[in-house]
C-alpha positions as CSV (number, residue, x, y, z in Angstrom):
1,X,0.0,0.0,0.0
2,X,1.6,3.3,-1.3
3,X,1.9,6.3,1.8
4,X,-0.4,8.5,0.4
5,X,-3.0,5.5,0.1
6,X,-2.3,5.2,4.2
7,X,-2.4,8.6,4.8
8,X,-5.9,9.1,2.8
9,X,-7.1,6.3,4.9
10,X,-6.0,8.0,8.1
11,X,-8.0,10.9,7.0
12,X,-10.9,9.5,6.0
13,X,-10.9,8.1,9.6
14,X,-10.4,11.4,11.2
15,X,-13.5,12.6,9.6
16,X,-15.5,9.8,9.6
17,X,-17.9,11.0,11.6
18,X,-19.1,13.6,8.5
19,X,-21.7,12.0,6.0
20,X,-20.9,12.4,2.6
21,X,-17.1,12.8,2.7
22,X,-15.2,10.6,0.0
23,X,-11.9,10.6,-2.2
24,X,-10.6,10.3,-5.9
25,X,-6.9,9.3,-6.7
26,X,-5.7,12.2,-8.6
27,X,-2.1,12.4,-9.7
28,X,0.0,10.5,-7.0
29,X,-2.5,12.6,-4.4
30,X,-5.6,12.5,-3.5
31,X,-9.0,14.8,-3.5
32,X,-11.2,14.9,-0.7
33,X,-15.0,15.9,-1.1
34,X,-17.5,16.8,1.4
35,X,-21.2,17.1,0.4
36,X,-19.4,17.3,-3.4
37,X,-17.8,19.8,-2.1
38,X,-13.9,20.5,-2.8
39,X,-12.5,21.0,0.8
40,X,-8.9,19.6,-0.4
41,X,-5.7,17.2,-0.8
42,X,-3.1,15.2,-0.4
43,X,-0.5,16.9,-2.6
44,X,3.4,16.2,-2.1
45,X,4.0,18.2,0.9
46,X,1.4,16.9,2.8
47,X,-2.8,17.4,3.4
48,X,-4.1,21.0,2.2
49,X,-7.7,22.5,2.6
50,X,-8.6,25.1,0.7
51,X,-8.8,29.0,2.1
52,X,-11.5,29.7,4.0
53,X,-12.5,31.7,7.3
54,X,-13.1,28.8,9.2
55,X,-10.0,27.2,7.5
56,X,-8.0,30.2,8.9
57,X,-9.9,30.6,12.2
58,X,-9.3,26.8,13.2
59,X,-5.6,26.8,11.8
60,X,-4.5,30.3,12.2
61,X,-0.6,29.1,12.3
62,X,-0.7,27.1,8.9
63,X,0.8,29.6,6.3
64,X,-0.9,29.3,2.9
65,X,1.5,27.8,0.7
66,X,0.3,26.6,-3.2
67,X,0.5,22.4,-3.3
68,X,2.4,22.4,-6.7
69,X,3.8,24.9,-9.2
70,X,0.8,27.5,-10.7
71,X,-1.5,26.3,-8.4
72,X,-3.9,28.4,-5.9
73,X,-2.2,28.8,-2.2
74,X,-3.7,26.3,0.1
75,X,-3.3,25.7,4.2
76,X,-1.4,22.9,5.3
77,X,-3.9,21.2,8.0
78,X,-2.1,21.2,11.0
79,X,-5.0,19.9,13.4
80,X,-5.4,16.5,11.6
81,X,-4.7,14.8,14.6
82,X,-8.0,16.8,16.3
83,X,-11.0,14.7,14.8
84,X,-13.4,17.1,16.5
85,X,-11.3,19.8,15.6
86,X,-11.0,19.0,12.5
87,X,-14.7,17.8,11.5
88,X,-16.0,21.1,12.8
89,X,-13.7,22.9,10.7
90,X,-15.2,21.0,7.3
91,X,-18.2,21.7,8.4
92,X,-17.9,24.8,8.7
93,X,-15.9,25.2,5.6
94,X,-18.5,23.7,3.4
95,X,-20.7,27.0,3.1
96,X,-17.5,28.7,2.2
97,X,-16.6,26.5,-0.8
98,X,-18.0,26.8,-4.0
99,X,-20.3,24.8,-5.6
100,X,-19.0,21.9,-7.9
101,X,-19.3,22.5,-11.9
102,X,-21.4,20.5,-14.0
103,X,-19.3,18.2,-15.8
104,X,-19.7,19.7,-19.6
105,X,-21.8,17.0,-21.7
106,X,-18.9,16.2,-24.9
107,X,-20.1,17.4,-28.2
């Protein structure tokens, strides 16, 4: 089992208390969803969430760093080892985060 494929496990277990959170492979990484809902990833240097004020007000020591070359800055979760912590904080992201685009029917 690769590391990322462990660590995705480990944090789908920290928020497994949320309905409606799942992942999708993507590029050596991984996606995380909530309520279809992009909240973040595993990307090289570790587990990002996407910029929010809750994001900020439950992590306000991770510094916003992109999670690969061109990208959008991200935080670097640094309360994954707070399930409570950490579940309130998707939740409360969720408002926050934009809605997810239709996937465009191919011509």
């Amino acid at each position: 089992m690769s590391k990322n494929k462990e660590y995705a496990e480990y944090i789908m277990d920290q928020l497994s208390d949320l309905d409606e959170v799942r992942n999708i492979p993507m590029m050596g990484g991984y996606i995380f969803y909530y309520k279809e809902r992009i909240i973040g990833g595993i990307y090289g240097n570790g587990f990002m969430v996407k910029i929010t004020e809750a994001s900020k007000k439950y992590m306000p020591d991770s510094i916003a760093e992109p999670p690969y070359e061109g990208a959008k800055s991200m935080l670097p979760v640094t309360i994954l080892d707070d399930k409570d912590t950490l579940q309130t904080m998707v939740e409360e992201m969720y408002p926050e985060l934009p809605e997810r685009m239709p996937k465009k029917k191919k011509a």
